[in-house]
Backbone as JSON Lines, residues from 0, in Angstrom:
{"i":0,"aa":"X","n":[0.83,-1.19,0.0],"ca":[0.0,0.0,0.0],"c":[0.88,1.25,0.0]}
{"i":1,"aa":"X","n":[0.7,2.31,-0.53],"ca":[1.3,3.49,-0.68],"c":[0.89,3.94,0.97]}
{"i":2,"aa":"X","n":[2.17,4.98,0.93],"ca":[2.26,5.4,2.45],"c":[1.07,6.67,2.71]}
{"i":3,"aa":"X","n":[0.75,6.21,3.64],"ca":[-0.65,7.25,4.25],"c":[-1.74,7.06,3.61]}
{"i":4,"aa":"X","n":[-1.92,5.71,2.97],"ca":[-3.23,5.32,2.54],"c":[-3.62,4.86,3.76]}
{"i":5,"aa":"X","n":[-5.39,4.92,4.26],"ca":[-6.23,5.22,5.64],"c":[-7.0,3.99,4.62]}
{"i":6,"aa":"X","n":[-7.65,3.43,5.31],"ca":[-9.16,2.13,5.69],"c":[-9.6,1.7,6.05]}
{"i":7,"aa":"X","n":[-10.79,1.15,6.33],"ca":[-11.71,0.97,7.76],"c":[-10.82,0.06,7.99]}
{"i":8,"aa":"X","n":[-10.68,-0.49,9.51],"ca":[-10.24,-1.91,9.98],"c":[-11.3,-3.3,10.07]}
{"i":9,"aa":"X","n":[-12.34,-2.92,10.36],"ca":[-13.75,-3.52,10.55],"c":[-13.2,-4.82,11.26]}
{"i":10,"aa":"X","n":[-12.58,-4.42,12.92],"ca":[-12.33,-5.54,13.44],"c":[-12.6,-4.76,14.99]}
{"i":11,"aa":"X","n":[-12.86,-5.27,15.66],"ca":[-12.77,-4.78,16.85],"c":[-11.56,-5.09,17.78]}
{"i":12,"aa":"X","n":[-10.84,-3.54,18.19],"ca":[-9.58,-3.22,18.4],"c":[-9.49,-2.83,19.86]}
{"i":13,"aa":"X","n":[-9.21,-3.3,20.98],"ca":[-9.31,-2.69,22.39],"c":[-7.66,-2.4,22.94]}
{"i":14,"aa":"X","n":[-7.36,-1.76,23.57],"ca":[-5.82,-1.43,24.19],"c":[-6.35,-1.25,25.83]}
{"i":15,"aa":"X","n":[-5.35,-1.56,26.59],"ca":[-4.86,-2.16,27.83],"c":[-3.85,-1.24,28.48]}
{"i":16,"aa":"X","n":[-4.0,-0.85,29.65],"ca":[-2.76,-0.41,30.58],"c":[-3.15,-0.57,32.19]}
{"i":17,"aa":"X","n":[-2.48,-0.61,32.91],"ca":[-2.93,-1.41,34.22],"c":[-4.09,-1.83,34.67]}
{"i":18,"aa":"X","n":[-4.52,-2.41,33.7],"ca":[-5.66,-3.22,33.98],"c":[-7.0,-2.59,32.98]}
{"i":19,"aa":"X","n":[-6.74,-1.24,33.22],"ca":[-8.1,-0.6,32.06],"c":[-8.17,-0.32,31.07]}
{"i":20,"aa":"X","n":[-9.61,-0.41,30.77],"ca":[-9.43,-0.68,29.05],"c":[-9.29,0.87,28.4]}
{"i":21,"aa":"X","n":[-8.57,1.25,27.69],"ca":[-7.95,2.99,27.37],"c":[-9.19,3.21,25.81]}
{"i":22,"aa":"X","n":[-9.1,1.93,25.27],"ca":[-10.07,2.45,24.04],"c":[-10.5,0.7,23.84]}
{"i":23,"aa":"X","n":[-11.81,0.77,22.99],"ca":[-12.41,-0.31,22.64],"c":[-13.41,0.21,21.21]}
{"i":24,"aa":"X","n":[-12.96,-0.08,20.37],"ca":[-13.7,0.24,19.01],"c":[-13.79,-0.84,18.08]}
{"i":25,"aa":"X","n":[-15.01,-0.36,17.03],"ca":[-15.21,-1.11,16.0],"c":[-14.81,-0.64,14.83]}
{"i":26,"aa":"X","n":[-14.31,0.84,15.09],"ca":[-14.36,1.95,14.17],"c":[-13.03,2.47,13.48]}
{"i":27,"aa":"X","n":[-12.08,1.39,14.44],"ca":[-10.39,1.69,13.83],"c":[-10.33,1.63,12.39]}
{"i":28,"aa":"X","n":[-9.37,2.56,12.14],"ca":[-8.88,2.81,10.85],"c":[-7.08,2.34,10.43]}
{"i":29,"aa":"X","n":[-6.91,1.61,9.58],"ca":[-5.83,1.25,9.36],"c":[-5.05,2.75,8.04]}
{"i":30,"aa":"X","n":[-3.48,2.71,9.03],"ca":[-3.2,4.58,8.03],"c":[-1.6,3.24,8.15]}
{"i":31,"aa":"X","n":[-1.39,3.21,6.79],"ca":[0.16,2.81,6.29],"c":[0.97,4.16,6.23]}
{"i":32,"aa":"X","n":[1.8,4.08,8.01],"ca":[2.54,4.86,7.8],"c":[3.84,4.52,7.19]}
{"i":33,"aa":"X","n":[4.35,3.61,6.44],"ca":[5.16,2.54,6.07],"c":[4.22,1.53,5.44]}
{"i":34,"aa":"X","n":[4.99,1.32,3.86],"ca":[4.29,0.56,2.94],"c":[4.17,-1.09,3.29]}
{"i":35,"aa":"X","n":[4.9,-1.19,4.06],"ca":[4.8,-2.56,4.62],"c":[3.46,-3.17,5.28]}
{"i":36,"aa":"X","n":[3.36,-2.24,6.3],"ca":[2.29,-2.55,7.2],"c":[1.52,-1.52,8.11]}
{"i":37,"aa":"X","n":[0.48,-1.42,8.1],"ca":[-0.27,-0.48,8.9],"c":[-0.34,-0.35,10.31]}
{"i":38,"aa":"X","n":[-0.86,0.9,10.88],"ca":[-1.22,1.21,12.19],"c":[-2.47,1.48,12.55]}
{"i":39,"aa":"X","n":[-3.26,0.9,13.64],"ca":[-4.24,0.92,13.97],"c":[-4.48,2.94,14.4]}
{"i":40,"aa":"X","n":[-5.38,3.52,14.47],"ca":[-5.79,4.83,14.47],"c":[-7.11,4.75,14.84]}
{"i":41,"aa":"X","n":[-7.43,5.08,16.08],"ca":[-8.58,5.21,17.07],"c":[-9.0,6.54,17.13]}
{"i":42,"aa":"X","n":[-10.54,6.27,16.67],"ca":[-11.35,7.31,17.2],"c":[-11.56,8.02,18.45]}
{"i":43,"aa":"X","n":[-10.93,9.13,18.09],"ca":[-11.0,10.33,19.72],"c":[-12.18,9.65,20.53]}
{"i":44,"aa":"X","n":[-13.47,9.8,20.02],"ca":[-14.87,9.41,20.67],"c":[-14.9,8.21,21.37]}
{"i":45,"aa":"X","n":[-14.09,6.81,20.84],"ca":[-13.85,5.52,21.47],"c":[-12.38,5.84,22.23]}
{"i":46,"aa":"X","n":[-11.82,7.03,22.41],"ca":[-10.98,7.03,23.49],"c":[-11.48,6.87,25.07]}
{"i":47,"aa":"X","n":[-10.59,6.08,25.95],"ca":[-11.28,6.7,27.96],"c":[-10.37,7.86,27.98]}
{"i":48,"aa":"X","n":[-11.34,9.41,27.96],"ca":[-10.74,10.32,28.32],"c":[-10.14,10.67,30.16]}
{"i":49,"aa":"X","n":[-10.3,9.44,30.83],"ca":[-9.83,9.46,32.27],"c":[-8.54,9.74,32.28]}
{"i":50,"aa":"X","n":[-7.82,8.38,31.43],"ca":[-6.27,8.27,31.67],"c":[-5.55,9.19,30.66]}
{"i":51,"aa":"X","n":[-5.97,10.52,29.94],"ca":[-5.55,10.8,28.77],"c":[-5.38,12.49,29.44]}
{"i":52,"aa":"X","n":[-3.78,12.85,29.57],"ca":[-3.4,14.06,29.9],"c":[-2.43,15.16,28.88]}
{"i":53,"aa":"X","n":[-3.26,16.07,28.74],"ca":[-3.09,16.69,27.26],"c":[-1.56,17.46,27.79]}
{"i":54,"aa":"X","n":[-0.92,17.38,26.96],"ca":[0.73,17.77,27.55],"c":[1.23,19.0,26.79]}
{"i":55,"aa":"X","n":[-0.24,19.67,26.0],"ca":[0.26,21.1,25.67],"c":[0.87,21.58,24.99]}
{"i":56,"aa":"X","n":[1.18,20.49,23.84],"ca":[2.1,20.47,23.12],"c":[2.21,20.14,21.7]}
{"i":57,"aa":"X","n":[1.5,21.25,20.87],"ca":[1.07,21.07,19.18],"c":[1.9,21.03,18.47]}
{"i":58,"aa":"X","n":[1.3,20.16,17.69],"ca":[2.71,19.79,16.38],"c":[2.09,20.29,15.33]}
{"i":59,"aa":"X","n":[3.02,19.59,14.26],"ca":[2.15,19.77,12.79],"c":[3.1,18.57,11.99]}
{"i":60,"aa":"X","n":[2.82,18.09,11.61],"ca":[3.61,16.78,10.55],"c":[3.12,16.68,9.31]}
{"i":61,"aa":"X","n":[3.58,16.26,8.46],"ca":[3.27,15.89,7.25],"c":[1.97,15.04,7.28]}
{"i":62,"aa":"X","n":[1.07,14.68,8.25],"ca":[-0.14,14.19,7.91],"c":[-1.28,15.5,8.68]}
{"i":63,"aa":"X","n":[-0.47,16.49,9.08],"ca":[-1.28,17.52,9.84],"c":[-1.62,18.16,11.28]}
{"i":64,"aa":"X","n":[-2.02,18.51,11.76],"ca":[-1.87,18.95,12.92],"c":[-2.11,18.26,13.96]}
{"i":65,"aa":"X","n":[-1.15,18.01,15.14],"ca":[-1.13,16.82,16.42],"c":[-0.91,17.6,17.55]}
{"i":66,"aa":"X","n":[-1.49,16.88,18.31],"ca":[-1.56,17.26,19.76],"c":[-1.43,16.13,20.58]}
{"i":67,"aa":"X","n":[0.08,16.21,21.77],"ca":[0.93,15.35,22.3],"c":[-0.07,14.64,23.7]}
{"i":68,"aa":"X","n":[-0.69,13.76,24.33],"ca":[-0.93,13.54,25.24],"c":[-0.4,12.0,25.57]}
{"i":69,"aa":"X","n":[-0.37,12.36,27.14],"ca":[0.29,11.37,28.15],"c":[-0.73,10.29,28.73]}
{"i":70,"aa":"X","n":[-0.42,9.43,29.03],"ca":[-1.31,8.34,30.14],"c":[-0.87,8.23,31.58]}
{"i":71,"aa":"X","n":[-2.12,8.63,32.46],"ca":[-2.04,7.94,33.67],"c":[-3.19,7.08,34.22]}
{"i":72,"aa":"X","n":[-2.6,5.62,34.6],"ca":[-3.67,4.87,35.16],"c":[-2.87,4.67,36.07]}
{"i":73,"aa":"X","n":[-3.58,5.28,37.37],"ca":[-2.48,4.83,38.92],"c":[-1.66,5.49,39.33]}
{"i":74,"aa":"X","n":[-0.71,4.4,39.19],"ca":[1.02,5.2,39.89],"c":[1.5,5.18,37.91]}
{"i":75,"aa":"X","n":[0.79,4.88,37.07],"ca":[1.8,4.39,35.52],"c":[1.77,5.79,35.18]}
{"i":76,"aa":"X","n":[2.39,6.22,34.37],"ca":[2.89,7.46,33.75],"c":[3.69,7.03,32.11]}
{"i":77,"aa":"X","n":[3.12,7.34,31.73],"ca":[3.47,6.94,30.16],"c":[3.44,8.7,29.09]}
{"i":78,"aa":"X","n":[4.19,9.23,29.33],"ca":[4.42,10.43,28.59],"c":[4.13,10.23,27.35]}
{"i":79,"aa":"X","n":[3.89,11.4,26.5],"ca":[4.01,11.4,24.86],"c":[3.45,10.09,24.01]}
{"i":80,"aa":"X","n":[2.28,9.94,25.07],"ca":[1.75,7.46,24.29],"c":[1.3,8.11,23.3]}
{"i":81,"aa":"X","n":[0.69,9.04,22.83],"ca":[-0.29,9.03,21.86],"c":[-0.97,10.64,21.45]}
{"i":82,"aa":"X","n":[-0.74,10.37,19.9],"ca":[-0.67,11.85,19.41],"c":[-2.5,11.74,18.6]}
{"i":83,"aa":"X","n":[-2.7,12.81,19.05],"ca":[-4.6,13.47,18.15],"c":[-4.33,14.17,17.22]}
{"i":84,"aa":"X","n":[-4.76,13.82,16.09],"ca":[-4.87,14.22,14.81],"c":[-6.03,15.67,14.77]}
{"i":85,"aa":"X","n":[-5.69,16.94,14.75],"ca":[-6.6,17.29,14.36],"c":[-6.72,17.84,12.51]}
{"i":86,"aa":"X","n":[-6.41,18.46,12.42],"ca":[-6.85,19.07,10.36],"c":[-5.53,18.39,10.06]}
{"i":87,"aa":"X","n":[-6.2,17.6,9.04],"ca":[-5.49,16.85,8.31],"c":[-5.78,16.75,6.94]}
{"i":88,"aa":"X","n":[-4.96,16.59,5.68],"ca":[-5.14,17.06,4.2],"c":[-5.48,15.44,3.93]}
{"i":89,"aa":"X","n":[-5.45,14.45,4.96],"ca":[-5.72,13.31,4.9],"c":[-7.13,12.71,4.89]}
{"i":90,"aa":"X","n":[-7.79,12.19,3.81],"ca":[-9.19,11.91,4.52],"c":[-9.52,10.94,5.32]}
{"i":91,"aa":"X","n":[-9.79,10.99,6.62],"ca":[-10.3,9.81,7.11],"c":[-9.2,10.14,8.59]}
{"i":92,"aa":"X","n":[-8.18,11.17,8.61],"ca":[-7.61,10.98,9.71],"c":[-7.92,12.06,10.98]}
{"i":93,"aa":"X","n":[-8.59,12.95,10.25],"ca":[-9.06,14.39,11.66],"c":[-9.98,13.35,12.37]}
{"i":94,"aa":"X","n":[-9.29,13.6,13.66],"ca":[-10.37,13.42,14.91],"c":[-10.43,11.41,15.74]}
{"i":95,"aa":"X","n":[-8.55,11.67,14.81],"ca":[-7.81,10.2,15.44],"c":[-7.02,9.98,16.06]}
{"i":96,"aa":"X","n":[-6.57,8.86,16.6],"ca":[-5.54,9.0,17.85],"c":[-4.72,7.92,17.45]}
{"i":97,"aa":"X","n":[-3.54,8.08,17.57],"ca":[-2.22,6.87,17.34],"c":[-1.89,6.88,18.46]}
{"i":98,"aa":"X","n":[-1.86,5.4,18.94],"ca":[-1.39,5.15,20.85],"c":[0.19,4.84,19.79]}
{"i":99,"aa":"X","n":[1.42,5.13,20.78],"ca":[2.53,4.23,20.98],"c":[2.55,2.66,21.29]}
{"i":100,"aa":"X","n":[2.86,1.89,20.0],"ca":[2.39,0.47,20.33],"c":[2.8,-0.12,21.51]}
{"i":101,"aa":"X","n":[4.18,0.36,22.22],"ca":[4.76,0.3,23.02],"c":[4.18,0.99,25.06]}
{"i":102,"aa":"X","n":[3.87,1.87,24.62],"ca":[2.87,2.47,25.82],"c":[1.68,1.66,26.43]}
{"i":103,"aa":"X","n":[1.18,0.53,25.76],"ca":[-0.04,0.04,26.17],"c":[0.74,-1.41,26.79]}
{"i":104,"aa":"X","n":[0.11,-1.99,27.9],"ca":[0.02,-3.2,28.49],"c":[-0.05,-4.58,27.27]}
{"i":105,"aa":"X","n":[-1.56,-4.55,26.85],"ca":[-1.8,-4.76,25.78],"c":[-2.61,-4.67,24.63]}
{"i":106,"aa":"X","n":[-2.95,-5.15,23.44],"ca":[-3.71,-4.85,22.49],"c":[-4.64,-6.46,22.25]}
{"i":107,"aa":"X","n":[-5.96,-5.68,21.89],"ca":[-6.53,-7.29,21.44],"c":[-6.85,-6.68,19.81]}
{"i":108,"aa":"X","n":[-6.54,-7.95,19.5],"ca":[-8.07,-7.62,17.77],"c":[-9.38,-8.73,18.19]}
{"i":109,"aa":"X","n":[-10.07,-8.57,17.99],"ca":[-11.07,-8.68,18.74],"c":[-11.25,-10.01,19.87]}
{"i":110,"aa":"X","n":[-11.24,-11.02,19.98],"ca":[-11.13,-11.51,21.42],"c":[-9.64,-12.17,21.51]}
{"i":111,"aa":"X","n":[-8.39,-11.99,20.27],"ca":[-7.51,-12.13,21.07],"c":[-6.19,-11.74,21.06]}
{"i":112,"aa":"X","n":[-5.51,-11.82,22.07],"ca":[-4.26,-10.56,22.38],"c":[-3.35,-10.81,21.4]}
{"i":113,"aa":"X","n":[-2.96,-9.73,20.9],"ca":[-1.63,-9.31,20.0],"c":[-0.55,-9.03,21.16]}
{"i":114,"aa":"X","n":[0.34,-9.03,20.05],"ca":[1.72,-9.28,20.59],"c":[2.82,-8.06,20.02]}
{"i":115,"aa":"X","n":[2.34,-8.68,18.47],"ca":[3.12,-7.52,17.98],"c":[2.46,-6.86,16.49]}
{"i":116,"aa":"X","n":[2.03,-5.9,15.79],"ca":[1.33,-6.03,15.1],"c":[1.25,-6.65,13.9]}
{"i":117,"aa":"X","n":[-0.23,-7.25,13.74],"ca":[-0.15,-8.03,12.02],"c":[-0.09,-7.77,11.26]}
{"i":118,"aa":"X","n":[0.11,-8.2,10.11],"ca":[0.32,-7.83,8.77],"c":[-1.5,-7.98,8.24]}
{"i":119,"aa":"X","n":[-1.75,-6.69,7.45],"ca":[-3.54,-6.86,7.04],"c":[-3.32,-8.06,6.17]}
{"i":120,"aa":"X","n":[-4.15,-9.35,6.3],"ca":[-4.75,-10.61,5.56],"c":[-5.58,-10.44,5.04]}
{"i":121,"aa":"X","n":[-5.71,-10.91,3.33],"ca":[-7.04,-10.75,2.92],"c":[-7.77,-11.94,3.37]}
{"i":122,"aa":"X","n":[-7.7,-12.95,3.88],"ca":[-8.4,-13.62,4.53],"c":[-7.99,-14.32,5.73]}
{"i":123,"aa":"X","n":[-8.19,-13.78,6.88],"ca":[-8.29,-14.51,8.21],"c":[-8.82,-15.1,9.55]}
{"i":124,"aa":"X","n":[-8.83,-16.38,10.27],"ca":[-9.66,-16.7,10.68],"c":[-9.2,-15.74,12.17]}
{"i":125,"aa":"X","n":[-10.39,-15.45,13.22],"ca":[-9.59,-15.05,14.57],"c":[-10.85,-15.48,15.5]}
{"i":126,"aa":"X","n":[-10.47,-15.83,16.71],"ca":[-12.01,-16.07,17.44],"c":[-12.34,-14.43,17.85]}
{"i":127,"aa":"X","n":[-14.1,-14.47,17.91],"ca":[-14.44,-13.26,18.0],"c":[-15.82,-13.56,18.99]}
{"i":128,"aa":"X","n":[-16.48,-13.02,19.8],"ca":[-17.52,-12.67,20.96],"c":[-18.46,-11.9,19.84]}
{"i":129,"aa":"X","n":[-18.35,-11.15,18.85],"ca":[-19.33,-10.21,18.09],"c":[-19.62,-11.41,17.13]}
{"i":130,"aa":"X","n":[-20.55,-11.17,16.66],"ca":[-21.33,-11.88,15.18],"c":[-20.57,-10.64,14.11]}
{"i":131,"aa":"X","n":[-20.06,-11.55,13.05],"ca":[-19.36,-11.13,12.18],"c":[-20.07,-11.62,10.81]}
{"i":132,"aa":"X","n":[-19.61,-10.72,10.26],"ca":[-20.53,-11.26,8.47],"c":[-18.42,-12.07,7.16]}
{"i":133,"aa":"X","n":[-18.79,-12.63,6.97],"ca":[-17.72,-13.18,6.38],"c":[-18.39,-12.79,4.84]}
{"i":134,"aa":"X","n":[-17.34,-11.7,3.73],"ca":[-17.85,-11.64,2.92],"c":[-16.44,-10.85,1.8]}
{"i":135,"aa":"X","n":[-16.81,-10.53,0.5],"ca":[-15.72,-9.74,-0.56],"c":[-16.2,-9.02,-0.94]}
{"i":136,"aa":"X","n":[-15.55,-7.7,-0.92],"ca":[-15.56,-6.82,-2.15],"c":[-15.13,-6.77,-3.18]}
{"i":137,"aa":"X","n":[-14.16,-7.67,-3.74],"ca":[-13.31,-8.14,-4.52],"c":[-14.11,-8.19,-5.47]}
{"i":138,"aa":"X","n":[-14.02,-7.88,-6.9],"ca":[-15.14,-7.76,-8.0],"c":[-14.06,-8.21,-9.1]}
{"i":139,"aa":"X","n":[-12.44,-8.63,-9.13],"ca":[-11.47,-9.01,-9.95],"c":[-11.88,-9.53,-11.26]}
């Protein structure tokens, strides 16, 4: 995939840090920041704004304007986990959040834990708790 191509994920994506759940969506978007392999990109709205401490600190990058925030759950302190997208020349990326894959405890795709991230499959099996529709867009 060309770099900074964005697409639904249509998997359900949850992240982990001492124990609580920081985001849980259906709504992730996969953004190839690297043609290899993508990054999951969470909706601000499916963020827990509890553990999420805005650190004041605006950027601007080549995908558009970011804003730096920290995690605290507890005594954990995780600086700079995860940057908010706001105006972006990108479609599909204002009003998203990139955690540090590294900042979170852990990650599930939908009922089970990742490790390290996957490579997108055009076809894969995973156990899942949601009713899922198995289907192609593929029109080749």
């Amino acid at each position: 995939m060309p770099t900074d191509h964005v697409e639904p994920c249509g998997r359900r994506i949850r992240g982990t840090l001492g124990g609580e759940v920081l985001f849980d969506t259906v709504h992730a978007r996969y953004v190839w920041e690297w043609p290899l392999y993508p990054q999951y990109y969470i909706p601000w709205t499916d963020v827990n704004e509890d553990y999420v401490v805005d650190e004041q600190h605006p950027q601007t990058d080549h995908r558009g304007s970011v804003r730096l925030f920290g995690l605290t759950v507890g005594d954990i302190v995780r600086p700079s986990a995860l940057r908010v997208y706001g105006d972006s020349g990108i479609e599909g990326l204002r009003g998203t959040v990139r955690f540090e894959w590294s900042a979170l405890d852990s990650w599930f795709e939908e009922d089970e834990e990742i490790f390290v991230h996957r490579a997108v499959l055009m076809s894969e099996w995973m156990p899942s708790a949601r009713r899922v529709r198995c289907g192609s867009s593929w029109t080749g």
